[in-house]
N, C-alpha and C positions, 0 to 999 in steps of 0.2 A: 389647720386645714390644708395648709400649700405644703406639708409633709404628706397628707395621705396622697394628695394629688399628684406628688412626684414619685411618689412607690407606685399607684396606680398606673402612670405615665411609664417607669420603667419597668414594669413587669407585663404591660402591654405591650413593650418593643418587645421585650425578650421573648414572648411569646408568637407574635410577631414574625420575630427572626427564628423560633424555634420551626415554624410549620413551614417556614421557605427551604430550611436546610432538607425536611420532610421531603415537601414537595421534590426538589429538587434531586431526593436519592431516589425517591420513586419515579418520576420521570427517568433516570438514568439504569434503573433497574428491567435488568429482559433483554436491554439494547450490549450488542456484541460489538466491540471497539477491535480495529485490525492491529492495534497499537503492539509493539511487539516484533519476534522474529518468526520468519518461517520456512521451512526448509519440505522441498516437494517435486514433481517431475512431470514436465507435460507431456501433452503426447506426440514432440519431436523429438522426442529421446534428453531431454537438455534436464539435468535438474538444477534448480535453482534453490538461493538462501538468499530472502529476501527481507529485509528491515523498513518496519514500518514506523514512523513516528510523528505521534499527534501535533500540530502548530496551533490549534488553540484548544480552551476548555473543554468546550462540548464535544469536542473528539468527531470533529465533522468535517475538517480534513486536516490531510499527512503528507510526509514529505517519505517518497518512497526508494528506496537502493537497491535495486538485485544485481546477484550474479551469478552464472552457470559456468558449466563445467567447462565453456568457451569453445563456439563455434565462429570463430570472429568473421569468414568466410561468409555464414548466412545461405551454408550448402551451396555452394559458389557462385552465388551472386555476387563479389566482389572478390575474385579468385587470388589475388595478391596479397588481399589482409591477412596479418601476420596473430595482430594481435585485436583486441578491442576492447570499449571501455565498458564497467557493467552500468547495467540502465539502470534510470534516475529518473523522477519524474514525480505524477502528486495522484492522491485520491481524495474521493470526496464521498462523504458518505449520502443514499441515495434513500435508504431507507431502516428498519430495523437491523437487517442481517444482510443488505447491499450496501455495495460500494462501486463504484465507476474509478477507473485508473487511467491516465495515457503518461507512458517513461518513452525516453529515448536511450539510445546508446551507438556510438561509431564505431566504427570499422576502421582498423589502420593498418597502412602495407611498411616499407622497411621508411618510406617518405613522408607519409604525411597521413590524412585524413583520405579513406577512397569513397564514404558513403554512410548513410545514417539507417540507422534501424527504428521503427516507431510501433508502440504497440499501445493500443485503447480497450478496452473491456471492463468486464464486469467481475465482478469477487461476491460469492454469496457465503455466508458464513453459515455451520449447520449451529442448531441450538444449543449445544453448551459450549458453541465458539471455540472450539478446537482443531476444527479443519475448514478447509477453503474450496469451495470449486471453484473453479476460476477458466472464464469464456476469454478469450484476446483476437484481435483482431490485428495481425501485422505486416506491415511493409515497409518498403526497401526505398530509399532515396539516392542520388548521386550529388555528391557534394554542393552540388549551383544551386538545390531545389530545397525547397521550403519543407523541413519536414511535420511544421502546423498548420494544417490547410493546405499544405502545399499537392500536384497529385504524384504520386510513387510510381517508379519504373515498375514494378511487382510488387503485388499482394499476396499473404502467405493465405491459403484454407485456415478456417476456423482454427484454434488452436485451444484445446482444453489442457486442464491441468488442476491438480489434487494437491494441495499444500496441507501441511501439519504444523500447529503454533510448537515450539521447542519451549517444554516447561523445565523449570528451574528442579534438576536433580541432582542428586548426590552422586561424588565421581566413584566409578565404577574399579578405579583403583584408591582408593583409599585403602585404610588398613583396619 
């Protein structure tokens, strides 16, 4: 009898664990994950290539890296900066096909550090998850000032922008 009851027992885990696996692809089925790279151009003329990357499971938030074709200036709000570093920052995701983001990135003249760049918005993914609109909201710091919470010497207008996931293709020189 303690054999049927232990095949009973493990064929009821297993089952068990079958409908979780279940559950769990279905739950993650429909939902668009930013995980990945993507390359696109707002409408300050800047394009960017931005890398996104999951830090836990459920893909509910990332650790984010862009970079543009470099205006480290910030259209001369810090008229010295020479160079600048590309923004860095996290998202998190808000809903099916949103995401909420806030990256930094600084400004450097031939000396040092002249000022911080902050940008927060929203990422809406379309349904097959292959492109991004993307709403941000940016301003400008001077190196004393907080740029989390802190308030900015200038606020840039709305800033939209149109991103494309980069899928995995075959090189166009090959033979």
């Amino acid at each position: 009898m303690r054999n049927g009851e232990t095949i009973r027992g493990t064929m009821f885990f297993a089952l068990a664990a079958l409908l979780l696996m279940v559950a769990s692809a279905a739950a993650a089925a429909g939902r668009c994950s930013t995980a990945g790279v993507w390359i696109g151009e707002n409408d300050l003329g800047l394009t960017f290539i931005i890398s996104v990357t999951p830090i836990d499971n459920a893909h509910k938030r990332f650790l984010v890296h862009g970079g543009d074709a470099n205006e480290p200036t910030g259209f001369g709000l810090f008229p010295t900066a020479v160079d600048g570093t590309d923004f860095q920052g996290v998202m998190e995701r808000t809903g099916r096909y949103t995401f909420d983001q806030t990256s930094l990135a600084y400004a450097r003249d031939d000396v040092g550090w002249v000022g911080t760049f902050a940008v927060s918005g929203t990422w809406t993914l379309s349904q097959d998850c292959s492109t991004a609109e993307v709403l941000w909201y940016g301003s400008a710091f001077f190196p004393e000032d907080d740029p989390i919470g802190g308030e900015p010497f200038f606020c840039f207008p709305p800033i939209t922008g149109l991103y494309h996931r980069v899928p995995v293709v075959p090189s166009s020189c090959e033979e």
